[in-house]
N, C-alpha and C positions, 0 to 999 in steps of 0.2 A: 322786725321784718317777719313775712309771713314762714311758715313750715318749707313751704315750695319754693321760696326762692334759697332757703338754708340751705336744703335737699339739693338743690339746682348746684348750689355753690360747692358743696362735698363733691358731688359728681365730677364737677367740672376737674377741681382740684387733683381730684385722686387718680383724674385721665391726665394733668399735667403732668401728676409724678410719675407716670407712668411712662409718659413720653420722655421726662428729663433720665430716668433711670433706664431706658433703651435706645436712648442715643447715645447717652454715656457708656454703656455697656459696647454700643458698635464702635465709638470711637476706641475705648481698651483694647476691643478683638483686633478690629480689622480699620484701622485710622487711614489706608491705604485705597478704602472705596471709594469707589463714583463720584459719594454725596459728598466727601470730604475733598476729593481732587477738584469737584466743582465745584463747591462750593468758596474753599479756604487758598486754590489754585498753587496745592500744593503739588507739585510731578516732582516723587521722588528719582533723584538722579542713580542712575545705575551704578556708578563707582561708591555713591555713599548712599545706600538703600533707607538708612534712617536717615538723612538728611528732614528737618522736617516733622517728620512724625513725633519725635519726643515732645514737641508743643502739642499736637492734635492729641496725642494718647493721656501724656501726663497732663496739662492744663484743661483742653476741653472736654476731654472725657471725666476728669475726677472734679471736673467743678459744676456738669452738667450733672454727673450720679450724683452729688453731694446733694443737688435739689432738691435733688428724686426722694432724698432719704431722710433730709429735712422735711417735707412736708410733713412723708410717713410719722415720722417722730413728733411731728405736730399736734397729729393727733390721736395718737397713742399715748403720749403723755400728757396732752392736755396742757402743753407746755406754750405760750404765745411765742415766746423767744423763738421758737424756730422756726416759726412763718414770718419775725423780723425779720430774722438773717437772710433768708430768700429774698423776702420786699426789697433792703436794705441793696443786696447786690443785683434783680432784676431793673431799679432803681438806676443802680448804678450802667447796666448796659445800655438803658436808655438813654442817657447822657452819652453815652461813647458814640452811639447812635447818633444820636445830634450832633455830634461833632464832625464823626465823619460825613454827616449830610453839607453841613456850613464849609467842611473844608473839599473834599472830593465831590462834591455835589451830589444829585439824585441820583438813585439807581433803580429803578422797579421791582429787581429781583429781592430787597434788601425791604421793602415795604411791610410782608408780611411777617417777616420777625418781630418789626416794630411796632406793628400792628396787637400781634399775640402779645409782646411783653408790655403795649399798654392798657389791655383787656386785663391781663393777670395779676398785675398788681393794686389794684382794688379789690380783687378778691380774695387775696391775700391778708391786704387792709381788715376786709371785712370776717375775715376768718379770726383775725387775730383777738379782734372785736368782741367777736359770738361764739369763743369757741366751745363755754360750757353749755352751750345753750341745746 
């Protein structure tokens, strides 16, 4: 492939880890915002404040940073293995995706994640691919 689309694909990459490594960071700090009560429809209960959070903090926060820090590691060390492990599990939420689509049906709001993690795992593919290149 050409220079520009390499370049195109580092870019892209290095705005995902960016993003997987500051959503992971807000879930650690503050798992208790907006994004996440809307999102994960969690309403901590007032008698047990952490009811809840220990998944959003400890699960989606350190496995959304763990991304972020894989990629970095990707290509810093020139190592493919760790833009597997990313494919491997962005892989795998698309599948959970599908699942939930087959069993709960459609959701609109739920499109554009699906959307992002099946844009991203070909570039990952393709990273893993080219990476001395």
């Amino acid at each position: 492939m050409s220079t520009w689309t390499t370049r195109a694909i580092k870019v892209y990459l290095y705005f995902i880890a960016a993003l997987f490594l500051t959503l992971g960071a807000m879930a650690f700090i503050a798992p208790s915002g907006e994004m996440f009560v809307m999102k994960f429809g969690v309403i901590p209960d007032p008698t047990h404040p952490a009811h809840g959070l220990t998944s959003l903090r400890g699960l989606f926060g350190g496995v959304i940073f763990s991304f972020g820090i894989m990629i970095i590691l990707g290509y810093k060390t020139l190592n493919r293995t760790w833009f597997d492990a990313v494919t491997l599990s962005m892989g795998l939420l698309v599948v959970g995706r599908i699942i939930t689509l087959l069993v709960d049906g459609f959701d609109p709001l739920s499109l554009p994640g699906f959307i992002g993690d099946v844009v991203t795992i070909p570039a990952f593919l393709y990273a893993a691919q080219h990476l001395k290149d």
